[in-house]
C-alpha positions in Angstrom: -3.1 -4.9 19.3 -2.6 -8.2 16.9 -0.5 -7.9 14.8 0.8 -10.1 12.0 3.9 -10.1 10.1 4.2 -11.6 6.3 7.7 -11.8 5.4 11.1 -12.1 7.1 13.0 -10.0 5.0 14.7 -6.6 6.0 11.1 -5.2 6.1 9.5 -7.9 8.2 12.4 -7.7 10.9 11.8 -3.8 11.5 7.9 -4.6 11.5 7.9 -7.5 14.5 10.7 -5.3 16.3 8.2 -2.1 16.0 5.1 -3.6 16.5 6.4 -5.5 19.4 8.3 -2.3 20.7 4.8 -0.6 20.8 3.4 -3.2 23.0 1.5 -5.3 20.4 1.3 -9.6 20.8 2.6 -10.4 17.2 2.8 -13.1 15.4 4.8 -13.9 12.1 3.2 -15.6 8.9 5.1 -17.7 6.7 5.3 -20.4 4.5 8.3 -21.9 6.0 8.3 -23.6 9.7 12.4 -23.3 9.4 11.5 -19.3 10.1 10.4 -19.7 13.5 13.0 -19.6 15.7 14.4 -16.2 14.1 10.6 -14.9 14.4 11.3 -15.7 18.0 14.8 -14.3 18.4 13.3 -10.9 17.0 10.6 -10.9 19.4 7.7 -12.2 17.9 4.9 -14.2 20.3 3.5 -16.2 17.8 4.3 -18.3 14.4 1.5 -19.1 11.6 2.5 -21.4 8.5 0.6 -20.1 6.0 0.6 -23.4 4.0 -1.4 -25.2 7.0 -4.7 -25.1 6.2 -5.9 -25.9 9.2 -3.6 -23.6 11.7 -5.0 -20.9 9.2 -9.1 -21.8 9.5 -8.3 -21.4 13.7 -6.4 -18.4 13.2 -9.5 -16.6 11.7 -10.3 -12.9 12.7 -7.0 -13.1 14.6 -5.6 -10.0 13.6 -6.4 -6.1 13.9 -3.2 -5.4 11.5 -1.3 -7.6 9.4 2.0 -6.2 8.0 2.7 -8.1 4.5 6.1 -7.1 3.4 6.3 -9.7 0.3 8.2 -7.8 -2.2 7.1 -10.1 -5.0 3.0 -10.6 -6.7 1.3 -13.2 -4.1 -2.0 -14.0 -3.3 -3.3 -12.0 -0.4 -6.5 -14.0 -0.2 -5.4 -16.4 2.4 -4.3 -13.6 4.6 -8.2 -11.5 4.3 -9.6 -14.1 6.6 -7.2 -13.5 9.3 -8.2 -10.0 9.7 -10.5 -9.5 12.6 -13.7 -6.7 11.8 -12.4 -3.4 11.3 -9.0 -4.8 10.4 -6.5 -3.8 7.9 -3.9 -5.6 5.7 -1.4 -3.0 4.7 1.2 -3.7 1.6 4.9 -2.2 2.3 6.5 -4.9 0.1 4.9 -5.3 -2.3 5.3 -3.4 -6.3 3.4 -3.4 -9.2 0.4 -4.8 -9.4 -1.7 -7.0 -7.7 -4.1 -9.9 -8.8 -7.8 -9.0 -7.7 -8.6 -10.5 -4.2 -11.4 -11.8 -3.5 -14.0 -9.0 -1.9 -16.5 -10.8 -0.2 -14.7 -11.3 3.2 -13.3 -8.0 2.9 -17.0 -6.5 2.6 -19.0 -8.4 5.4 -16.2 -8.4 7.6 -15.4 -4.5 7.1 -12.1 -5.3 6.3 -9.7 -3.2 4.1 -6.2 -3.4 2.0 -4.0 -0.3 1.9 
């Protein structure tokens, strides 16, 4: 499995070191490169800034889970690209309501939010 991690909060930690401990290659998304090294410590294989655009594009479809534990309203349309077809982005963070993402990569690349 591919997993991907948004946040490094108490909630992102336990979801690298679980998703790692179940044999997954994950990789952490933030928007802050000083995050990497503790992404590493915890086990993680990978590091995405979300804020490079480019890094992003290549990391298309990369993902058959990502893990967003972002406990504040953000936009999750950056992340909806990342998923790979079949792939789910699954909000544990987040409360209260979200602003509408956009649907079209979700629909033609079967791709879901739960």
């Amino acid at each position: 499995s591919r997993v991907g991690v948004v946040g490094m909060g108490g909630l992102g930690h336990m979801a690298i070191k679980l998703a790692v401990g179940l044999g997954a290659h994950v990789t952490v998304i933030s928007t802050s490169p000083k995050k990497e090294q503790s992404a590493k410590d915890l086990g993680a294989h990978a590091f995405l800034v979300s804020k490079d655009e480019e890094a992003m594009t290549t990391a298309g479809s990369a993902f058959d889970l990502i893990i967003d534990t972002v406990p504040v309203n953000h936009d999750l349309n950056p992340y909806i690209p990342l998923l790979d077809n079949d792939a789910t982005l699954v909000l544990v963070g987040q409360i209260g309501p979200i602003e509408g993402p956009n649907t079209a990569p979700m629909i033609f690349g079967r791709r879901r939010i739960a």
